[in-house]
N, C-alpha and C positions, 0 to 999 in steps of 0.2 A: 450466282445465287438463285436458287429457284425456291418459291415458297410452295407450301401444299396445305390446303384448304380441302377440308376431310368431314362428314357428319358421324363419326365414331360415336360420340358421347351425345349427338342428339337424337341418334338411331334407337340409342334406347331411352331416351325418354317417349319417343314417339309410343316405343313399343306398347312401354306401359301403360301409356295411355288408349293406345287401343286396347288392350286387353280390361280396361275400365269401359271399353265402350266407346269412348271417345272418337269420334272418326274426322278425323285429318287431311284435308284435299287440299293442302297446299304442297307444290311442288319444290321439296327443300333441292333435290338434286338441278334442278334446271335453276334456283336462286345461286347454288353454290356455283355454276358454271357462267350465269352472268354477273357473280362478283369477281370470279377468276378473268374475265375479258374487263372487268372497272378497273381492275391491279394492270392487266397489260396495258391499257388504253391510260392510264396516271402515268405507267412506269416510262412509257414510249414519250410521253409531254415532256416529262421531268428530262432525261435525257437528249430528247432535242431543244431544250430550250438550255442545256449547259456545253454541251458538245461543240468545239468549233466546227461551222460548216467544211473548212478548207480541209479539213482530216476527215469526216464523215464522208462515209461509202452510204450508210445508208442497211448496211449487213446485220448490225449490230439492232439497230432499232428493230429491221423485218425479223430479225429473230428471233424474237420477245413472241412466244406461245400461250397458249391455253393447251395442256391437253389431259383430257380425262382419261384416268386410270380406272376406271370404274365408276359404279352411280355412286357412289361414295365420297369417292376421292377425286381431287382437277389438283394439279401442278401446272403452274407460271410460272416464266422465265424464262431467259435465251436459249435456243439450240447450241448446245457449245459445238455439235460437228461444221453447223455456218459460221458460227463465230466465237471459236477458239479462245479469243483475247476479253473477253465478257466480265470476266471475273477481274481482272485486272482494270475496265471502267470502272468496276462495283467498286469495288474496297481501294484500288491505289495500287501502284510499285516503283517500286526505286530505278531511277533513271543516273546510269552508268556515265554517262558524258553524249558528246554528243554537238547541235546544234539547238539553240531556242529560237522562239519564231522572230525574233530580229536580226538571226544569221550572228550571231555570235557563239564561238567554241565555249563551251560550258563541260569545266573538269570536275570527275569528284561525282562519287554515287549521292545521292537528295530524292527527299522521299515526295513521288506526284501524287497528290491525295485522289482520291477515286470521287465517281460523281452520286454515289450513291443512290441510282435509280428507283435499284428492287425495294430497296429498304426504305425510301420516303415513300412510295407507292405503298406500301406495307402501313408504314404507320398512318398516314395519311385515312387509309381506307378499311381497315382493320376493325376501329370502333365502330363503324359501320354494319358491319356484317353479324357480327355477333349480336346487336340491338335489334338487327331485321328479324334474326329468327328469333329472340326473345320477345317483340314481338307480334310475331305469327301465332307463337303456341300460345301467347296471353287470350290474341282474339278469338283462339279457338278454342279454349278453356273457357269463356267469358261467352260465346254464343251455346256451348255446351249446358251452363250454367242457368242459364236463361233459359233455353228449351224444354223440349220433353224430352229429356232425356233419361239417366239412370241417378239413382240416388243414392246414396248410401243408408238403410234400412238404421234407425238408431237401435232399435232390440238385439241385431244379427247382426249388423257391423257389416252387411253384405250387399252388392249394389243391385238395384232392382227398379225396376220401372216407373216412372214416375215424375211430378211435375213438382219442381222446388214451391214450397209451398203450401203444400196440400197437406 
């Protein structure tokens, strides 16, 4: 499972807002890539604290990425070329027969539920992210606001110079 964390639909809000004027110095591309490392750094907990150590390599955790596809876009998630088997922690699969860890033969396919890493990391830290940049734009709407900034002209409906107030 890999998630991707994208500012598609906050891009253009920025826009518009600069095109009011509004000027915008926080770094939404570098919050999106240290929220994408708070998903891998949950997702790797989650997983080492459910995982038996006597079956971990250890592959599976180092696999767990950040990586940016643009200033836009970050995807987190395992490398599936390291570890293949990834998806099958996530979600679960059915186990054929075989031995359980007390060495007894065990007949008969039964379904091993998966540990769900990506997706508690996911839910876990999700409302998070969306509240940071909600917000960002508040504070920056709100010293905007306050400043000397642009107004909106009540006659002309047009934004123009000046100090809320006056």
């Amino acid at each position: 499972m890999k998630l991707s964390l994208s500012l598609d639909g906050v891009n253009k809000s920025i826009a518009n807002l600069q095109n009011m004027g509004v000027v915008i110095e926080s770094d939404f591309t570098g919050s999106l890539i240290d929220n994408g490392k708070r998903l891998r750094d949950r997702a790797k907990e989650i997983l080492e604290g459910k995982v038996n150590p006597i079956y971990s390599t250890g592959n599976l955790r180092n696999s767990i990425q950040v990586k940016v596809i643009d200033k836009d876009n970050v995807e987190v998630g395992p490398d599936m070329k390291i570890a293949p088997y990834a998806e099958w922690v996530e979600f679960g699969h059915y186990m054929t027969g075989g031995w359980n860890i007390k060495g007894q033969v065990v007949k008969g396919a039964r379904w091993w539920e998966g540990h769900h890493y990506m997706e508690g990391a996911w839910l876990e830290i999700s409302p998070t992210i969306a509240k940071q940049v909600s917000d960002t734009l508040n504070m920056t709407l709100e010293n905007f606001a306050k400043g000397a900034g642009r107004v909106r002209h009540k006659t002309t409906g047009r934004f123009v110079r000046g100090v809320i107030g006056e």
